[in-house]
C-alpha positions as CSV (number, residue, x, y, z in Angstrom):
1,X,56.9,-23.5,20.3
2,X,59.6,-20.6,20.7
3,X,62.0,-21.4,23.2
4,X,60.4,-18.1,25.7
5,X,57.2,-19.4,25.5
6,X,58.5,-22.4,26.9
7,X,60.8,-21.2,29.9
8,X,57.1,-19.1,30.4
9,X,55.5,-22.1,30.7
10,X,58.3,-24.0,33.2
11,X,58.3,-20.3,35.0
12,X,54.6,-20.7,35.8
13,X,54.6,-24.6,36.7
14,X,57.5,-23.8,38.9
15,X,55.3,-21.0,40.8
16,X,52.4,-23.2,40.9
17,X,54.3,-26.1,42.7
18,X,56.1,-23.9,44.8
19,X,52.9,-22.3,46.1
20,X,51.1,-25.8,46.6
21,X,54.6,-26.6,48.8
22,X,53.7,-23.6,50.8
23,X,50.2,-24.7,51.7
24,X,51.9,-27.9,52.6
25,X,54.4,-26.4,54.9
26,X,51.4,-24.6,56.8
27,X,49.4,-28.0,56.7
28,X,52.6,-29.9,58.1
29,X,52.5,-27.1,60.9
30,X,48.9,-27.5,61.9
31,X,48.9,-31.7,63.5
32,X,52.2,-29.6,66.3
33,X,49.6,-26.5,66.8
34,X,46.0,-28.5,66.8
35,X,48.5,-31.0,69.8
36,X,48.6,-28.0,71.6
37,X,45.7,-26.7,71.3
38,X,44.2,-30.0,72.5
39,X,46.2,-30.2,75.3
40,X,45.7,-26.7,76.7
41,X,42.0,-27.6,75.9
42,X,42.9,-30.5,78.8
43,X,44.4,-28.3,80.7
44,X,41.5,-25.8,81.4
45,X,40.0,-28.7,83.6
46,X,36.6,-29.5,82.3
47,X,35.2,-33.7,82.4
48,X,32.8,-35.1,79.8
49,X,30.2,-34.1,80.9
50,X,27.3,-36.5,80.6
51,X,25.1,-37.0,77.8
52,X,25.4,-36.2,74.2
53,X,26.3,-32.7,72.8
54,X,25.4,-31.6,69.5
55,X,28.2,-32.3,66.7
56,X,27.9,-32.2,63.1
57,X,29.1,-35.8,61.4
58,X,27.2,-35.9,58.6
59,X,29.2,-32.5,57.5
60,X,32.3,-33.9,58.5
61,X,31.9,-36.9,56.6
62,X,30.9,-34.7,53.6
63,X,34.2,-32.6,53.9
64,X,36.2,-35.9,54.0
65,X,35.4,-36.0,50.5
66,X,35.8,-32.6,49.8
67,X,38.7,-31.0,47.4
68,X,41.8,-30.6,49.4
69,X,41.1,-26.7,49.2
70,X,37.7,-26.9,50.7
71,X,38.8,-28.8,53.4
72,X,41.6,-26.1,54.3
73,X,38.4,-23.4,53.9
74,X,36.8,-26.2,56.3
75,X,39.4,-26.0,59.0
76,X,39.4,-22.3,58.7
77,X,36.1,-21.7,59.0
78,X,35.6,-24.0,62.0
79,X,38.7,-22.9,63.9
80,X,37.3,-19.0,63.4
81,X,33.8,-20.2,65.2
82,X,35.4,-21.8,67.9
83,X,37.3,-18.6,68.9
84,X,33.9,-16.7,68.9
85,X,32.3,-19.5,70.8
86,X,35.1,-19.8,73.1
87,X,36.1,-16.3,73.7
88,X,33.3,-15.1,75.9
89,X,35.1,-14.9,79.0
90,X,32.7,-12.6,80.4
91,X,30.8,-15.5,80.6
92,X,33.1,-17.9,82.2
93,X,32.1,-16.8,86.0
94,X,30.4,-20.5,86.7
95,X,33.6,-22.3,85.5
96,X,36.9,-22.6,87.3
97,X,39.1,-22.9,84.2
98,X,42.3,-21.2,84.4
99,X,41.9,-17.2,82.4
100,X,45.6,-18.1,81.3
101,X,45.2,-21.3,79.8
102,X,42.2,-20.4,77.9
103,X,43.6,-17.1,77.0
104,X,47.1,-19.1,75.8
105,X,44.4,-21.4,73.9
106,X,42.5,-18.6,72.4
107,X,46.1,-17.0,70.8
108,X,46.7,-20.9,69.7
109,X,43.6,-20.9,67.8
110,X,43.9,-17.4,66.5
111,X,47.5,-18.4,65.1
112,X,46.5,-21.6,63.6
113,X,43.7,-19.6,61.9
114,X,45.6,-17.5,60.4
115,X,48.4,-20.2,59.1
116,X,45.2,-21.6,57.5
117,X,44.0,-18.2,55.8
118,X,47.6,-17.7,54.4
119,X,46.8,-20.8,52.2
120,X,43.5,-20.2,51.4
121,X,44.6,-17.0,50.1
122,X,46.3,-18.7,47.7
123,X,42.9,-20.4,46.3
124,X,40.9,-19.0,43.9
125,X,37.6,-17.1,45.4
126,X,34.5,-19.1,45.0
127,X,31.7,-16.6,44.0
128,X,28.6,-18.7,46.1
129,X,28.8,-19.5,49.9
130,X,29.5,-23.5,49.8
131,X,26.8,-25.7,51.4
132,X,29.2,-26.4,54.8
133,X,29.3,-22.9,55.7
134,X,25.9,-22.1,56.1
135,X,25.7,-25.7,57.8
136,X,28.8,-25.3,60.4
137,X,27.2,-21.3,60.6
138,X,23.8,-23.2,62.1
139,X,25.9,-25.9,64.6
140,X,27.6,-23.4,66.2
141,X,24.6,-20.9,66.2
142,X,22.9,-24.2,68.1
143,X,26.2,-24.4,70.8
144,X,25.6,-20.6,71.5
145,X,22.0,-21.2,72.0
146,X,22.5,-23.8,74.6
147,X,24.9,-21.5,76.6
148,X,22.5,-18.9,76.6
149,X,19.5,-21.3,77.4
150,X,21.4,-23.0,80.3
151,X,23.0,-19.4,81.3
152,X,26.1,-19.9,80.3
153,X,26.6,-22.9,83.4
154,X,29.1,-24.6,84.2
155,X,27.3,-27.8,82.9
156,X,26.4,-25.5,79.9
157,X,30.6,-25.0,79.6
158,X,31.2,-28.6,79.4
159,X,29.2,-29.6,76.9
160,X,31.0,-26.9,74.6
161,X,34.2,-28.1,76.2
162,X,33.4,-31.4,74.9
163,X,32.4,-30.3,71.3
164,X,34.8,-28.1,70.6
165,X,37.4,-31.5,71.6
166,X,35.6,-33.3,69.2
167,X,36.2,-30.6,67.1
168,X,39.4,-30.3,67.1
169,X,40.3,-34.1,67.1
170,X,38.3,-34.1,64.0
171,X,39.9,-31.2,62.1
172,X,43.7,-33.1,62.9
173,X,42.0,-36.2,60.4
174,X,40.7,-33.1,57.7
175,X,44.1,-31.4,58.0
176,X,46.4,-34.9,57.6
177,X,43.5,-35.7,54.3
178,X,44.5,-32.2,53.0
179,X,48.1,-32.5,53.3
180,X,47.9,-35.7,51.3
181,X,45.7,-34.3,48.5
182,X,47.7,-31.1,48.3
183,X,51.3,-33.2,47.7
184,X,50.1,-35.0,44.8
């Protein structure tokens, strides 16, 4: 082996590892974002409401054992529906959450989303839609469906309130499982 094939080869290891550390930086960034997220999520006010509300484990469960890179796809994907879910505040007439908070949640969202997209930008295309999208696609199709169904109530509210929690406290366990697979 010449001797500038072989700085070639360290040159591209070096860029690889550097770009991994850079998707790790993000992913170190999301658990201080998703805390405030959740707690502007308890700020807007909403309870529990009772009963249960529709929330995809079997999915979750599958990502768990997802590639690190799906995963990141995974948080991306499910951060992006819960802005379109939650950012219908023409809708929000019949609950007395605060426009600000859910407005300063919304811009939390959008900026975690786009930490996320940063490093899935740095992961090769995949040509087919993976099985979890069009699965995630359906659940939140289904939480639309019940605001419309109950018209958009304030019980209606909760129950999204209370998935998308669930949500996020979920994603935090997907994000800390991708920031270990992605240092070694």
């Amino acid at each position: 082996m010449k001797q500038n094939q072989m700085w070639t080869y360290v040159f591209v290891i070096f860029l690889t590892l550097q770009s991994q550390c850079s998707a790790c930086e993000r992913l170190a960034r999301y658990s201080i974002i998703s805390n405030e997220s959740l707690t502007l999520l308890r700020q807007m006010g909403a309870h529990d409401p009772p009963g249960r509300v529709p929330f995809p484990r079997n999915l979750y469960h599958q990502i768990d054992n997802a590639e690190a890179e799906d995963q990141v796809r995974f948080l991306t994907l499910t951060l992006d529906h819960i802005i379109d879910l939650m950012d219908a505040k023409e809708h929000m007439n019949s609950v007395k959450w605060n426009r600000r908070t859910v407005d300063h949640f919304l811009s939390v969202l959008h900026r975690q989303s786009s930490d996320l997209k940063e490093c899935v930008a740095q992961y090769q295309k995949s040509i087919h839609k993976k099985s979890y999208e069009k699965r995630l696609k359906r659940h939140f199709k289904v939480l639309k469906k019940t605001l419309k169904k109950k018209e958009f109530s304030a019980q209606a509210w909760g129950q999204i309130w209370k998935a998308v929690k669930s949500h996020l406290q979920r994603m935090d366990i997907i994000a800390s499982n991708a920031k270990k697979h992605l240092r070694h």
